[in-house]
N, CA, C and O atoms as a DFTB+ gen file, in Angstrom:
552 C
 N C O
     1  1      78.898     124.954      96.305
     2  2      78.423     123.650      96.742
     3  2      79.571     122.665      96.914
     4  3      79.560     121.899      97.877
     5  1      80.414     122.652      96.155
     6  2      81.924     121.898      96.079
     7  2      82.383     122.051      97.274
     8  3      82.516     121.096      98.040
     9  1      82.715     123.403      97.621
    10  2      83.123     123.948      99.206
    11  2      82.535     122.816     100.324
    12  3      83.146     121.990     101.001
    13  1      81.670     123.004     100.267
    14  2      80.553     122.325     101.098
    15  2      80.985     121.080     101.426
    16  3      81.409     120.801     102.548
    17  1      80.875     120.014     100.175
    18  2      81.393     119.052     100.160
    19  2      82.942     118.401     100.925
    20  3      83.364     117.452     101.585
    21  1      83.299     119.475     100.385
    22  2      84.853     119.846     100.480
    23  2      85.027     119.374     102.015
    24  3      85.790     118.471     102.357
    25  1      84.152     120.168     102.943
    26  2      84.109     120.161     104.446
    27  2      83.178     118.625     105.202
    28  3      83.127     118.285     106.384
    29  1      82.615     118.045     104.116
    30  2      81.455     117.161     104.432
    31  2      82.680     115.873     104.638
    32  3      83.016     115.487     105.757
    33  1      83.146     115.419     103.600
    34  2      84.522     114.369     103.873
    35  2      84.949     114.422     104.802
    36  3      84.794     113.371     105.425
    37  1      85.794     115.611     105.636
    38  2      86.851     115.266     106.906
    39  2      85.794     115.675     107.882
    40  3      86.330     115.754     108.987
    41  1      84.377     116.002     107.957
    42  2      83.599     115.850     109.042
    43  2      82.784     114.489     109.259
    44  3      82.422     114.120     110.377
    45  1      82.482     113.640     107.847
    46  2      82.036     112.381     108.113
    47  2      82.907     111.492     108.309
    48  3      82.420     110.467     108.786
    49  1      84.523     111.446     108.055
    50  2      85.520     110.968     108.373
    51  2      85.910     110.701     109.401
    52  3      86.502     109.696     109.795
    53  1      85.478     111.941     110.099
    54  2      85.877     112.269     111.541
    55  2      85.041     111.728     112.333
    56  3      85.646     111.480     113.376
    57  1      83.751     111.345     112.417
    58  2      82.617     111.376     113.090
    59  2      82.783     109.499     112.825
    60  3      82.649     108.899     113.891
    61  1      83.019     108.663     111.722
    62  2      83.285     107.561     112.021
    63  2      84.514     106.978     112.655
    64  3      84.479     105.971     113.363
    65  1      85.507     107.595     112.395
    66  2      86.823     107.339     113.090
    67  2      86.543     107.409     114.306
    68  3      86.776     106.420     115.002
    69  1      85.936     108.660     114.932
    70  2      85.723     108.732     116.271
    71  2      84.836     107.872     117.265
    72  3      84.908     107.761     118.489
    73  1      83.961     107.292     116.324
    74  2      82.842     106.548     116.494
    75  2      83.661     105.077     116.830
    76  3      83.305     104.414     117.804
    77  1      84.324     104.806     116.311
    78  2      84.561     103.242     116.085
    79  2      85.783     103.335     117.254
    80  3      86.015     102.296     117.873
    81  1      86.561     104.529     117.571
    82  2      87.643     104.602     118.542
    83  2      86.811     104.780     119.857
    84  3      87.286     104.064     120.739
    85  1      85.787     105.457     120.255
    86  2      84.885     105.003     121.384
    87  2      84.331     104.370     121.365
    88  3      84.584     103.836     122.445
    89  1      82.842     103.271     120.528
    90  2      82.902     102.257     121.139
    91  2      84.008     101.161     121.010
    92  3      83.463     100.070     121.178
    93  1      85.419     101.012     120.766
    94  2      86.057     100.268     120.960
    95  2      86.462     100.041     122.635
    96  3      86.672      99.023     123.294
    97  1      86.461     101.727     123.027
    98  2      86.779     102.394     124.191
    99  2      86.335     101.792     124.851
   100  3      86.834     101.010     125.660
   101  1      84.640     102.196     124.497
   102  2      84.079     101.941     125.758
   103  2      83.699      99.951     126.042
   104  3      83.384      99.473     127.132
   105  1      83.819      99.351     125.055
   106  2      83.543      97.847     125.014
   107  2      85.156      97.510     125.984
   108  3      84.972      96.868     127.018
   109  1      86.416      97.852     125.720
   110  2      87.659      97.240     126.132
   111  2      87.057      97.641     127.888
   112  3      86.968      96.747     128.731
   113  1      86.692      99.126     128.198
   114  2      86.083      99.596     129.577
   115  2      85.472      98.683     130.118
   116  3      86.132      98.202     131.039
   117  1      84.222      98.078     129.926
   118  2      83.316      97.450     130.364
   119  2      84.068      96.003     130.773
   120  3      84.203      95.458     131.869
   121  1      84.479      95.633     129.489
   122  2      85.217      94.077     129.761
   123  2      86.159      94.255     131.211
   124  3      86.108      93.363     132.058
   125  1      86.742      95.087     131.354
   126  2      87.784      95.364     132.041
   127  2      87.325      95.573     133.712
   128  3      87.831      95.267     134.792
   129  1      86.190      96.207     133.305
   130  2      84.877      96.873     135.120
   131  2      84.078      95.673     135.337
   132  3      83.818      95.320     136.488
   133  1      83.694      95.059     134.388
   134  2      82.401      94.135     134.885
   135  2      82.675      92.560     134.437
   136  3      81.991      91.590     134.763
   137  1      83.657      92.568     133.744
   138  2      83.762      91.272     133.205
   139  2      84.764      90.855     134.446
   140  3      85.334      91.441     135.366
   141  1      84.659      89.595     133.980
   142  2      85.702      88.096     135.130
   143  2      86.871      88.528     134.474
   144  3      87.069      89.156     133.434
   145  1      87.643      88.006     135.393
   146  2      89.076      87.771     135.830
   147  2      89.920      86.766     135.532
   148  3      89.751      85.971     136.457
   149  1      90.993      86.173     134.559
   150  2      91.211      84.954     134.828
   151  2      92.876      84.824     134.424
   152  3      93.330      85.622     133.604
   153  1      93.877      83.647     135.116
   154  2      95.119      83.430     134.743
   155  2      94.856      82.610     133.191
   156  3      94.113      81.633     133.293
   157  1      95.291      82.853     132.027
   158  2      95.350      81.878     131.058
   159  2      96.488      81.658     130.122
   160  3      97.319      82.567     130.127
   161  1      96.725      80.616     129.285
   162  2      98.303      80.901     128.846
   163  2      97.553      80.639     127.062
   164  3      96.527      80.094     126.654
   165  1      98.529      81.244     126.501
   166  2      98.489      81.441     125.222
   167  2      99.072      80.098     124.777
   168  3     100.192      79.664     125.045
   169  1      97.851      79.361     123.852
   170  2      98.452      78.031     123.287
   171  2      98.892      78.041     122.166
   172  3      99.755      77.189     121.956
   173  1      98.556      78.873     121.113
   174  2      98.967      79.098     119.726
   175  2      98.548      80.655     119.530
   176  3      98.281      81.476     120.407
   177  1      98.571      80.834     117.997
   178  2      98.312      81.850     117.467
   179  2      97.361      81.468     116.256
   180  3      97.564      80.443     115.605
   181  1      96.000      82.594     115.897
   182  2      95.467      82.118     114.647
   183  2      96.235      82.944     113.703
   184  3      96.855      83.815     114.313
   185  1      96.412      82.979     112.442
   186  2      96.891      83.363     111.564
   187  2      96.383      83.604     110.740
   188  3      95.770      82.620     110.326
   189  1      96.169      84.887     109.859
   190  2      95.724      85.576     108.440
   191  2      96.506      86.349     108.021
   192  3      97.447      86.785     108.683
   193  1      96.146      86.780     106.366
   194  2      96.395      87.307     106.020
   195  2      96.123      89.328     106.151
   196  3      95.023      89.611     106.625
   197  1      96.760      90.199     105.884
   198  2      96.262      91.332     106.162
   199  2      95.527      91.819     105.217
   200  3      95.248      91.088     104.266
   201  1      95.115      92.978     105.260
   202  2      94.300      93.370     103.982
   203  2      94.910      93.766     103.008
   204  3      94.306      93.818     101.936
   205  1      96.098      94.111     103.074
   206  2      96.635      93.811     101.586
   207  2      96.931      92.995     101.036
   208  3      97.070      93.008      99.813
   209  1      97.158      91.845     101.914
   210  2      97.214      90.503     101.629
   211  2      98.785      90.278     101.134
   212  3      99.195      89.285     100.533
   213  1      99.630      91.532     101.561
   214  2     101.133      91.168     102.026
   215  2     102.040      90.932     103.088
   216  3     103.266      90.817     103.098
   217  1     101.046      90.875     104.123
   218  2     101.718      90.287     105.193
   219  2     100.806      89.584     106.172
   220  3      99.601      89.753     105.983
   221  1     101.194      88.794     107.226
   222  2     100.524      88.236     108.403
   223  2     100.293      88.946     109.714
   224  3     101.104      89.693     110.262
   225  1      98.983      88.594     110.192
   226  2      98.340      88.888     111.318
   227  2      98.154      87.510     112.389
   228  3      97.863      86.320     112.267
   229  1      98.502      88.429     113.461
   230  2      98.994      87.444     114.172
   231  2      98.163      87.861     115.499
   232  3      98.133      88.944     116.084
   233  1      97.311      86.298     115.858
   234  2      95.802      87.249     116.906
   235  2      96.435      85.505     117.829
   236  3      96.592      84.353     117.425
   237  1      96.630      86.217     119.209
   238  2      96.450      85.039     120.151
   239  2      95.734      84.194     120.579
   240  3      94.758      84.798     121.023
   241  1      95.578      82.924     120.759
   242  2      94.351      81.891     121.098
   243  2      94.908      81.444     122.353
   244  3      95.916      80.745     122.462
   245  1      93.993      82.013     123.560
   246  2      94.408      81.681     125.244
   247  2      93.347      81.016     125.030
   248  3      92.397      81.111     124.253
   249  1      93.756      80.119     126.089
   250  2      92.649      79.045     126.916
   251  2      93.229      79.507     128.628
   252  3      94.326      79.861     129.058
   253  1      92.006      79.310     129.209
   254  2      91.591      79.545     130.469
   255  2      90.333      78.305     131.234
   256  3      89.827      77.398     130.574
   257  1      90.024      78.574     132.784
   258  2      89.329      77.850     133.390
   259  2      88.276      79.491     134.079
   260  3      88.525      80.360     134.914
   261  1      87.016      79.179     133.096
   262  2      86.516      80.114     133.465
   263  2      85.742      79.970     134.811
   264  3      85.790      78.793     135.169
   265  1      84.960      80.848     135.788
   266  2      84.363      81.190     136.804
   267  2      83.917      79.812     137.139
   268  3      84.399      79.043     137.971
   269  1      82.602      79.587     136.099
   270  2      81.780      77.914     135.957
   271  2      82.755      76.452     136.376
   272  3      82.275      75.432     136.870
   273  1      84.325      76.683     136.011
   274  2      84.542      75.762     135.756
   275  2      84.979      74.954     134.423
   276  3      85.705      73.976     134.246
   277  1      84.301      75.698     133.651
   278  2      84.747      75.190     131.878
   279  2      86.275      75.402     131.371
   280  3      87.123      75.888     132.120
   281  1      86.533      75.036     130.160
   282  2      87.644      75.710     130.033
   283  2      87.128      76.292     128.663
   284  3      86.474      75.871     127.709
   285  1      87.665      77.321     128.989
   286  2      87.596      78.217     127.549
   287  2      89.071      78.589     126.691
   288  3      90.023      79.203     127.174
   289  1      88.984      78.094     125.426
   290  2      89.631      78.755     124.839
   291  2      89.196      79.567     123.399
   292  3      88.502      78.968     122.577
   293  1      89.653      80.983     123.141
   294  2      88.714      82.151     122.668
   295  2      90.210      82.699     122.046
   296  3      91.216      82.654     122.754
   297  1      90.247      83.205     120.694
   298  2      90.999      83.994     120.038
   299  2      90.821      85.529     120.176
   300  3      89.718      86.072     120.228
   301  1      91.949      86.142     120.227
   302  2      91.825      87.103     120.822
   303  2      91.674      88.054     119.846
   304  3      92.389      87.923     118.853
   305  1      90.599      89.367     119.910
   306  2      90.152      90.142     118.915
   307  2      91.350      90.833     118.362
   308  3      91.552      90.580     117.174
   309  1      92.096      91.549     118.868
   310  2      92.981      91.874     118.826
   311  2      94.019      91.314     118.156
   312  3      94.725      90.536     118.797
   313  1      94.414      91.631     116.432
   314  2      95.544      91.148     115.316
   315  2      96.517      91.790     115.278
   316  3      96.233      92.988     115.253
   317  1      97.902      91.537     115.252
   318  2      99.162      92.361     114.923
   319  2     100.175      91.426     113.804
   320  3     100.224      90.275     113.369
   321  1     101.068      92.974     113.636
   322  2     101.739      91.875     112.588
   323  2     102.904      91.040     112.868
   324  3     103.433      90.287     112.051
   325  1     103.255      91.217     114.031
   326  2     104.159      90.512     114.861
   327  2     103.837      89.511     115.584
   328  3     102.647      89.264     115.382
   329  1     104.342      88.726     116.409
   330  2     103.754      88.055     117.585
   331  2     104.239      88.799     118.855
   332  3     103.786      88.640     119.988
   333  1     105.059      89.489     118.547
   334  2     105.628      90.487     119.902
   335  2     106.148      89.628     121.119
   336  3     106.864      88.628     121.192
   337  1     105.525      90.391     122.012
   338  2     105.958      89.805     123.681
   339  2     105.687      88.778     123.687
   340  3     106.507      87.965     124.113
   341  1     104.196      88.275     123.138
   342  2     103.603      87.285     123.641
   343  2     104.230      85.822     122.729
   344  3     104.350      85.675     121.513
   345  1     104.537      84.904     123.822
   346  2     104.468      83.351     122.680
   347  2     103.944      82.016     123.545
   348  3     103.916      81.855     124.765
   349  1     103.475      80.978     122.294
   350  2     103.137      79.981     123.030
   351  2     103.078      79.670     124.039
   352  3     104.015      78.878     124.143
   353  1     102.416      79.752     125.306
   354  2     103.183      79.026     126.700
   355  2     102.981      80.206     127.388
   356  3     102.631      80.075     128.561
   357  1     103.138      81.539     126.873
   358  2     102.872      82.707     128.114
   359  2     101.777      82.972     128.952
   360  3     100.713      83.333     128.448
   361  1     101.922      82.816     130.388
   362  2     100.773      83.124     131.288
   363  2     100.355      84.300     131.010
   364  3     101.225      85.100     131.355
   365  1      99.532      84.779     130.596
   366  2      98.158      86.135     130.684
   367  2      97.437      85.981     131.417
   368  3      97.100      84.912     131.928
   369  1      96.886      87.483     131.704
   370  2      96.040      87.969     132.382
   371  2      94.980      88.472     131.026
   372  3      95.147      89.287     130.119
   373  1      93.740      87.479     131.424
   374  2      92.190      87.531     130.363
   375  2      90.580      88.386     131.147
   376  3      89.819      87.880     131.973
   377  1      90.528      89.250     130.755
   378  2      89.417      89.787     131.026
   379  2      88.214      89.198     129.956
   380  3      88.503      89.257     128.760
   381  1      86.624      88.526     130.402
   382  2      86.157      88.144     129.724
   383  2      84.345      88.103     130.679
   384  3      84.128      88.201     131.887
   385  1      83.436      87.937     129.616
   386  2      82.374      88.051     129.822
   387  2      81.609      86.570     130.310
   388  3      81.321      85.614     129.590
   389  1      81.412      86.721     131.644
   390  2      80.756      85.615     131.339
   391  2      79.938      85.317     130.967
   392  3      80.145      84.301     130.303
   393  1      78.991      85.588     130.964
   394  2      77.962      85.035     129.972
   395  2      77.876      84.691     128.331
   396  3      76.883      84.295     127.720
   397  1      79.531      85.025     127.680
   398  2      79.844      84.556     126.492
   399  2      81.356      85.110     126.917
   400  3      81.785      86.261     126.993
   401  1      81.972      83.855     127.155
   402  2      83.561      83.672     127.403
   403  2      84.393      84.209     126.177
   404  3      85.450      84.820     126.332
   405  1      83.791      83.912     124.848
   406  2      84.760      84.398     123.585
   407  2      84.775      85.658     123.443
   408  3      85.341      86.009     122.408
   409  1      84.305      86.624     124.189
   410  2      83.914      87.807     124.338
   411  2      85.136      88.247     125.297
   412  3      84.645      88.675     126.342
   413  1      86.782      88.309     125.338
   414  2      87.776      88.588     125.924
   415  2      88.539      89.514     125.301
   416  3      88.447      89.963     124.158
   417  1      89.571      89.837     126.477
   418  2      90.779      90.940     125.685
   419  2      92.122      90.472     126.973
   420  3      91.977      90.528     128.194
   421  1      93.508      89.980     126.135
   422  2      94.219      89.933     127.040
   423  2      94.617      91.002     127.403
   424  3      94.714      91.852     126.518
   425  1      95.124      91.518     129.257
   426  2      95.622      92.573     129.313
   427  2      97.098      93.107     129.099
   428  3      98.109      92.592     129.575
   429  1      97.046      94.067     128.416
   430  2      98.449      94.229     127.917
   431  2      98.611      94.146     126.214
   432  3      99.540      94.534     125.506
   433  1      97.329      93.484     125.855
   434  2      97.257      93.303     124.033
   435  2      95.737      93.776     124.055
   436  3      95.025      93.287     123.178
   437  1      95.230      94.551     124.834
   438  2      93.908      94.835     124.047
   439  2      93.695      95.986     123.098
   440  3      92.549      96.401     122.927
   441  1      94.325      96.322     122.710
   442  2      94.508      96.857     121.315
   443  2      94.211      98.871     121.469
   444  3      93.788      99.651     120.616
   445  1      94.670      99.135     122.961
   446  2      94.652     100.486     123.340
   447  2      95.186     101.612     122.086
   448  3      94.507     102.498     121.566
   449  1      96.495     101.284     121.828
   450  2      97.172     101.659     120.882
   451  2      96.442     102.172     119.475
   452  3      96.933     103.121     118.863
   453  1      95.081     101.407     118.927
   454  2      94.573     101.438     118.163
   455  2      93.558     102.119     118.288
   456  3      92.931     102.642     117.366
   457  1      93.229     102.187     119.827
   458  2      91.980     103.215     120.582
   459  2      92.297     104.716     119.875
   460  3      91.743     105.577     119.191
   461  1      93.559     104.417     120.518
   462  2      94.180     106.034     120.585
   463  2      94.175     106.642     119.266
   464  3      93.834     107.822     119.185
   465  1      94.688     105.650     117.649
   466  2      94.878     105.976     116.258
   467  2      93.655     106.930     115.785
   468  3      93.525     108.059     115.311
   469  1      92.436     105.323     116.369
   470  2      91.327     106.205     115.808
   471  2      90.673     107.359     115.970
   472  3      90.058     107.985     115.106
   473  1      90.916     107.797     117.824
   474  2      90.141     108.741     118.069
   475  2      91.145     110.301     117.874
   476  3      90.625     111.391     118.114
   477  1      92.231     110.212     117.532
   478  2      92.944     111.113     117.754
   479  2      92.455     111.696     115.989
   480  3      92.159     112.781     115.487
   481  1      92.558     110.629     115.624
   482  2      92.428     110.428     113.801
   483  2      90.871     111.677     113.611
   484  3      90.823     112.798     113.106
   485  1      89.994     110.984     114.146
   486  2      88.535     111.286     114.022
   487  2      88.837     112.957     115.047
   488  3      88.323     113.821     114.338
   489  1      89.189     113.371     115.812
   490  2      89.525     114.331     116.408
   491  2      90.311     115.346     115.116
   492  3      89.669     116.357     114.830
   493  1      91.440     115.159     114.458
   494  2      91.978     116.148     113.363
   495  2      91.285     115.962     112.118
   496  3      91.751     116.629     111.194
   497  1      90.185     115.152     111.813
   498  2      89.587     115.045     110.612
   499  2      88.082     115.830     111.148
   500  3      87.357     116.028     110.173
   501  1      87.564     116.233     112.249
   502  2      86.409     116.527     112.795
   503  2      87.138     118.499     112.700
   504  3      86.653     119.402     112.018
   505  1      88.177     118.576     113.486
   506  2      88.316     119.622     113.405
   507  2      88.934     120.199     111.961
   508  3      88.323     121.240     111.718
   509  1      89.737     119.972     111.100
   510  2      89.888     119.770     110.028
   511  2      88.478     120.422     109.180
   512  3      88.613     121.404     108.449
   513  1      87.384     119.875     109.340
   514  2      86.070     120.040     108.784
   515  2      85.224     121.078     109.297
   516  3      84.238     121.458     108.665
   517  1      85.564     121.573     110.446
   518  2      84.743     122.543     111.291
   519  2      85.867     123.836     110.604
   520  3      85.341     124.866     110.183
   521  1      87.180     123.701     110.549
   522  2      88.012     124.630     109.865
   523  2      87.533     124.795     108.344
   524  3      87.409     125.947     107.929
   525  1      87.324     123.990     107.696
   526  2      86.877     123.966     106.284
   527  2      85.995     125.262     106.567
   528  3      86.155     126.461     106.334
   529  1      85.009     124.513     107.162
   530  2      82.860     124.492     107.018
   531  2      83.236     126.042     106.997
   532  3      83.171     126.711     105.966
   533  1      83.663     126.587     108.321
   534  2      83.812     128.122     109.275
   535  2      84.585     128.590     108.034
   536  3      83.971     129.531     107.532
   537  1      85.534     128.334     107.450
   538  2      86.248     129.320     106.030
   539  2      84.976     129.606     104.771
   540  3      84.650     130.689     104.285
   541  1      84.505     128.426     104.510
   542  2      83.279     128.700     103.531
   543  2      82.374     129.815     103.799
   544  3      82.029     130.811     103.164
   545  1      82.063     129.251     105.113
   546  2      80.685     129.912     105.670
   547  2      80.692     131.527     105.678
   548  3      79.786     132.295     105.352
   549  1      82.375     131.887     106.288
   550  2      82.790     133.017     106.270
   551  2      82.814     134.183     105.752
   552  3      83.536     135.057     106.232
């Protein structure tokens, strides 16, 4: 029964990792196919702490002139621990929903990189577990 178990961890491991790396997938997709278009420049940065709570996260706050006319400005989902490329004042390119503008991803920071962690992650923890299960079962 231990065995069992044994194989149950890196298959439920796998199955959320993978889970959370496609719909990340497929939400950055959609924004990107169906959502608006817009030039916007990065006015600041919000700032937190990380979860270990030893270093800073660093998530961009663009403002833009959306479709309507409004101006929106929306923090960007997307946290790092750097500020990187991006600083104060930089023109971006914002993909965003209209029908709820805070609903964006700049292009170039939408957090692909992290797509890739999880699903590759959930991919060797899925097979990982199918290797277990198939040795037990055996």
């Amino acid at each position: 029964m231990g065995g069992l178990i044994g194989a149950g961890v890196p298959l439920l491991l796998g199955t959320v990792f993978m889970a959370v790396g496609l719909t990340l997938r497929r939400r950055t997709r959609r924004l990107r196919q169906q959502g608006a278009k817009a030039r916007g420049t990065v006015v600041r940065f919000h700032t937190r702490r990380d979860v270990d709570g030893n270093g800073t996260m660093y998530s961009p706050v663009v403002q833009w002139v959306a479709g309507d006319g409004r101006t929106v400005e929306a923090v960007s989902p997307v946290a790092r621990n750097t500020v990187g490329d991006l600083r104060a004042g930089a023109a971006v390119t914002v993909f965003y929903d209209p029908d709820n503008p805070k609903r964006m991803l700049i292009d170039g920071h939408d957090g692909a990189a992290l797509v890739l962690v999880f699903c590759v992650l959930g991919a060797v923890l899925l097979a990982a577990g199918v290797l277990v299960f198939g040795i037990l079962v055996a």
